[in-house]
N, CA, C and O of each residue as an XYZ file, in Angstrom:
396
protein
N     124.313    137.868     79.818
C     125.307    138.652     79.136
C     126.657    138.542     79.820
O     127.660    138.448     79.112
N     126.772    138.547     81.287
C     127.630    138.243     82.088
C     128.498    137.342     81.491
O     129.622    137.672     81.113
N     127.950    135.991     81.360
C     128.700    134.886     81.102
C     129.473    135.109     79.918
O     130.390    134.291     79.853
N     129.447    135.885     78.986
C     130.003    136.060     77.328
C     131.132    137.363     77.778
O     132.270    137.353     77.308
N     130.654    138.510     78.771
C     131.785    139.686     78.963
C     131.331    139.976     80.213
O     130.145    140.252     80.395
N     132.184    139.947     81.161
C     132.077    139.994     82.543
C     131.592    141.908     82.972
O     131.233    142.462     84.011
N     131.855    142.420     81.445
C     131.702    143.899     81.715
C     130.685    144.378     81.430
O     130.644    145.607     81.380
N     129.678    143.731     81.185
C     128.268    143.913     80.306
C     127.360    144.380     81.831
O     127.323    143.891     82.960
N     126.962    145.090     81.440
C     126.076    145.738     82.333
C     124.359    146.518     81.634
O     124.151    146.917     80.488
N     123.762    146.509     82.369
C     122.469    147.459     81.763
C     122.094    148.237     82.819
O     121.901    147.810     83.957
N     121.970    149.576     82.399
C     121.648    151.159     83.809
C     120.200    151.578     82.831
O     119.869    151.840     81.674
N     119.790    151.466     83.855
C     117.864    152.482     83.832
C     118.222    153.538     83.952
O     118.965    153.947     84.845
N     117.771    154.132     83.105
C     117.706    155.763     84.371
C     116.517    156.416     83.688
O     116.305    156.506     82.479
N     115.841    156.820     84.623
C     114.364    157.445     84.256
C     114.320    158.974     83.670
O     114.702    159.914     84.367
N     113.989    159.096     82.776
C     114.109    160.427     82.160
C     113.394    161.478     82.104
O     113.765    162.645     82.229
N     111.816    160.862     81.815
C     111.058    161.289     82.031
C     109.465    160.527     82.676
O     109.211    159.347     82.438
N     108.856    161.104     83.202
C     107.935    160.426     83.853
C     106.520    161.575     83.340
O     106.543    162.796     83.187
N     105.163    160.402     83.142
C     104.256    161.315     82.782
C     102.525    160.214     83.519
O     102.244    159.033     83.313
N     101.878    161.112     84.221
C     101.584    160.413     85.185
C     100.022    159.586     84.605
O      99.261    160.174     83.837
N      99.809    158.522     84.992
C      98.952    157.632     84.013
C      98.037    158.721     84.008
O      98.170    159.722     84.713
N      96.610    158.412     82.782
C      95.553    159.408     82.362
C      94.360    157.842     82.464
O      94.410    156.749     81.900
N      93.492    158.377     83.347
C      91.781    157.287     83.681
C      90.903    158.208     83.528
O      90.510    158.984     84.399
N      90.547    158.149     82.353
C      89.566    158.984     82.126
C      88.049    158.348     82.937
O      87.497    157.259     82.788
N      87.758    159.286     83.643
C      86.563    159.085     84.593
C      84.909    159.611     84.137
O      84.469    160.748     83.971
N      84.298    158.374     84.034
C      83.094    158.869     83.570
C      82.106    159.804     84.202
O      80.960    159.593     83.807
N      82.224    160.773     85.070
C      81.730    161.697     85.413
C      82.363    162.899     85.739
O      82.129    163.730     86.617
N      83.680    162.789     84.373
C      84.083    164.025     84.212
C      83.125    164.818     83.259
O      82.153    164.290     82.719
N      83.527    166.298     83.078
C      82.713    167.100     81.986
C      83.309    166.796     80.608
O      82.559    166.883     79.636
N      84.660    166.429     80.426
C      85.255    166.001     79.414
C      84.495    164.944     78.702
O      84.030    165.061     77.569
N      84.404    163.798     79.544
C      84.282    163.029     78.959
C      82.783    162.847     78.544
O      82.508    162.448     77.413
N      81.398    163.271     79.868
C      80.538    163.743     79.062
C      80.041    164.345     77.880
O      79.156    164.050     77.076
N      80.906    165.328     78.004
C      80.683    166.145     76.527
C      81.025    165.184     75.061
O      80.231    164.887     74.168
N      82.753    164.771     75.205
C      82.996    164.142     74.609
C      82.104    163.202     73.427
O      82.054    163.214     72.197
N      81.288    162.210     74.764
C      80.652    161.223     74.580
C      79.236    161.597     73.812
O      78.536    160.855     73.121
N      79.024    163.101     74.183
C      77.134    163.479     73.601
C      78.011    163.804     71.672
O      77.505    163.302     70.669
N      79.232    164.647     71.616
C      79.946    165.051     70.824
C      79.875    163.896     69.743
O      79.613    164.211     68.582
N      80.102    162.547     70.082
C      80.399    161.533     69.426
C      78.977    160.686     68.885
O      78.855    159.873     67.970
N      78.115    161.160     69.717
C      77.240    160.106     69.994
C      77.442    158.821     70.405
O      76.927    157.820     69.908
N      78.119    158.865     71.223
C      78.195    157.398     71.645
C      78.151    157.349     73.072
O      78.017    158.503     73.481
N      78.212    156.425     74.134
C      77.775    155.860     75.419
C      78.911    154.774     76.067
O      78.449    153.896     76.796
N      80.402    154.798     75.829
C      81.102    154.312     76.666
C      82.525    154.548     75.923
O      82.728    154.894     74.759
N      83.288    154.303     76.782
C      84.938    154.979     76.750
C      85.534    153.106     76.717
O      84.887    152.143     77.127
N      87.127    153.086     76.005
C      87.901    152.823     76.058
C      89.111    152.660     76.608
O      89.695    153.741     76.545
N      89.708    151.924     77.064
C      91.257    151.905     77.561
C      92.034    151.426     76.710
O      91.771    150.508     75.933
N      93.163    152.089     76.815
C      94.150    151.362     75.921
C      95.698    151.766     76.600
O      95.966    152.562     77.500
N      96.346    151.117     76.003
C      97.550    151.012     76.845
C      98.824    151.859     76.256
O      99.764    151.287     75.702
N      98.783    152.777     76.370
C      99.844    153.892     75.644
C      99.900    155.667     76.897
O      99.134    155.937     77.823
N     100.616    156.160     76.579
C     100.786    157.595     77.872
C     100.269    158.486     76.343
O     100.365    158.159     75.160
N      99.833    159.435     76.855
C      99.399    160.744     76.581
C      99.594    161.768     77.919
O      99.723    161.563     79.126
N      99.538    163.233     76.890
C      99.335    164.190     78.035
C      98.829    164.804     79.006
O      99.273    165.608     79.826
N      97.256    164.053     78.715
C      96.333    163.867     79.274
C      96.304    163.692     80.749
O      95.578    164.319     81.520
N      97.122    162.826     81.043
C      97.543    162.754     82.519
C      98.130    163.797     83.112
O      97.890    164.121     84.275
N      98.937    164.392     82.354
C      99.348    165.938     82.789
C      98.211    167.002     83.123
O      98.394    167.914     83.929
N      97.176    166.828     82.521
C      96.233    168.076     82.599
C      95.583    167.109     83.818
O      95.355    167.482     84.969
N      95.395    166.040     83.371
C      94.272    165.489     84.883
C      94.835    165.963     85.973
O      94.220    166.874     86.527
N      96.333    165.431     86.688
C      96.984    165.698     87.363
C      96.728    167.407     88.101
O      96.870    167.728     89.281
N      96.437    168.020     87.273
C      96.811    169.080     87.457
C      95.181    170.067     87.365
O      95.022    171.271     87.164
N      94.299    169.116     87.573
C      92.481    169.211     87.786
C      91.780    169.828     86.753
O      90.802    170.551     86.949
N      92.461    169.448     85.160
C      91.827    170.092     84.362
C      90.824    168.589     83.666
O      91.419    167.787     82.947
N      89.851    168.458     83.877
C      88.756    168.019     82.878
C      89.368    167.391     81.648
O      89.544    168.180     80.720
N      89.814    165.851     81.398
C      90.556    165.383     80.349
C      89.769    164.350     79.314
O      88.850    163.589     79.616
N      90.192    164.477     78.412
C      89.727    162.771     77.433
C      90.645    163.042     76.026
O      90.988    164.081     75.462
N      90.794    162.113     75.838
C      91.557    161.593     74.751
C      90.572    161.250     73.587
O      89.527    160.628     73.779
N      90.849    161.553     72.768
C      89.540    160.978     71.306
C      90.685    161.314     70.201
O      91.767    161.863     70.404
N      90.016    160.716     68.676
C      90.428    161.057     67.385
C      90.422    160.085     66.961
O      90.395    158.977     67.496
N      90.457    160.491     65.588
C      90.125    159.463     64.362
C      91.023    157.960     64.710
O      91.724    157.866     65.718
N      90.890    156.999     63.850
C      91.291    155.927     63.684
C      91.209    155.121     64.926
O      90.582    155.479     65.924
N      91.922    153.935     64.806
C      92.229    152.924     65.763
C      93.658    152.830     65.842
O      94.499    152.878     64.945
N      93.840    152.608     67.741
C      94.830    152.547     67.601
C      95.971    151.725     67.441
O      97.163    152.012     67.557
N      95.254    150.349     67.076
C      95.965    148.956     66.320
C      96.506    149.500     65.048
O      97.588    148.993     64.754
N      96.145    150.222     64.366
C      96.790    151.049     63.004
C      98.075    152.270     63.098
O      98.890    152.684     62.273
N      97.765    152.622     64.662
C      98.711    154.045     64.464
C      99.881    153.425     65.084
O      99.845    152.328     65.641
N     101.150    154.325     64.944
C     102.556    154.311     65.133
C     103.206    152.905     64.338
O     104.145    152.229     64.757
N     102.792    152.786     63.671
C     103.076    151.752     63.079
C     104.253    152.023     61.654
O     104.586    153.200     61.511
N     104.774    151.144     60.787
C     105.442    151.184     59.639
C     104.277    151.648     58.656
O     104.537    152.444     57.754
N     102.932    151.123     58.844
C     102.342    151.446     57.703
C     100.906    152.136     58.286
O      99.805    151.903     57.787
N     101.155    153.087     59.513
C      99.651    153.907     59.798
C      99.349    154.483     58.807
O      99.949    154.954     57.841
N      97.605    154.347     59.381
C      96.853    154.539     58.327
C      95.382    154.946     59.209
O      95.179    154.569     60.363
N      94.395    155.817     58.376
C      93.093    155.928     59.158
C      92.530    155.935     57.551
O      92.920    156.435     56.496
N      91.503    155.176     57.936
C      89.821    154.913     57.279
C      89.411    156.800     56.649
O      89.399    157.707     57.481
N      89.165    157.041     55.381
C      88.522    158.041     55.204
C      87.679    158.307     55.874
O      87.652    159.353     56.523
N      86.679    157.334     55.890
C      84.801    157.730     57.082
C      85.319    157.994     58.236
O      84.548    158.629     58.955
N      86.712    157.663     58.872
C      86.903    157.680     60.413
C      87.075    159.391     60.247
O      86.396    160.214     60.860
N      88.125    159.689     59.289
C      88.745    161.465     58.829
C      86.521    162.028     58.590
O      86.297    163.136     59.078
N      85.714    161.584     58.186
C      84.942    162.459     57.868
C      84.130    162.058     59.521
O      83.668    163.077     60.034
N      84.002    161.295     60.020
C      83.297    161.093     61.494
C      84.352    162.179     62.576
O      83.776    162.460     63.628
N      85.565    162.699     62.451
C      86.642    163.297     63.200
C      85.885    164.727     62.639
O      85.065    165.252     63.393
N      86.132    165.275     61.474
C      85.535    166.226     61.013
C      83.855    166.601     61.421
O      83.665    167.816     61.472
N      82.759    165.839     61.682
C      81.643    166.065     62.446
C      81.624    166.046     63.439
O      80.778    166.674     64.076
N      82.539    165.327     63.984
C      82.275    165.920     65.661
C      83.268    167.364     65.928
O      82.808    168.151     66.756
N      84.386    167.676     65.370
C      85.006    168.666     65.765
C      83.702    170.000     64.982
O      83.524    171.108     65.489
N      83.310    169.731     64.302
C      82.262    170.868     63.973
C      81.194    170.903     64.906
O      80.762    172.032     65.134
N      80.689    170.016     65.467
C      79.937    169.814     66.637
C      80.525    170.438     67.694
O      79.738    171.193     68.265
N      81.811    170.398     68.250
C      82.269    171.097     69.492
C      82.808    172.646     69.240
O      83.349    173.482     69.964
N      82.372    172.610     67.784
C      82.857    174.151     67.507
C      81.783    175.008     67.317
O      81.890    176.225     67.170
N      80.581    174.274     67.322
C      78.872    174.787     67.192
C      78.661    175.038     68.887
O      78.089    176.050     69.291
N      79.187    174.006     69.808
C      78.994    174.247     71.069
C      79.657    175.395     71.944
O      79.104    176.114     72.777
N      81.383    175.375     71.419
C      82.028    176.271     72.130
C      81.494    178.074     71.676
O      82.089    179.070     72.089
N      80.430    178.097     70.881
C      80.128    178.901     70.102
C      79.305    180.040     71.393
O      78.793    181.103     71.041
């Protein structure tokens, strides 16, 4: 950029910071989570949540919900009906438990 305007410059400045989230398989979160779902192993993916905020701060974390997240934030997100009715059985499931 230099070479075209000697005045061109680029400044970082950090605004906010939010501290990574690893969800650990022998949390209670993610146990539960996992009996909740029926299923037997976790995901990574590469995006911040708040999640790291509560870990950070020794609360029991996991991240879940409908769809994939190759579909979301996108121009044209979108989730699968069966994913909306599989989201809907497990949140009735953790609402039979918290019971």
């Amino acid at each position: 950029m230099r070479a075209v305007a000697e005045e061109a410059a680029i400044d970082i400045e950090l605004v906010n910071w939010v501290p990574p989230f690893a969800a650990s398989t022998g949390s209670a979160a993610v146990a539960l989570a996992l009996r909740l779902a029926g299923d037997n192993h976790t995901e990574a993916v590469s995006y911040t949540t708040e999640a790291g905020l509560f870990q950070s701060e020794g609360a029991s974390s996991v991240v879940c919900g409908p769809g994939h997240i190759a579909q979301a934030h996108t121009a044209d997100e979108w989730i699968a009906e069966d994913e909306l009715h599989r989201c809907m059985a497990f949140l009735d499931r953790l609402a039979d438990w918290a019971i």
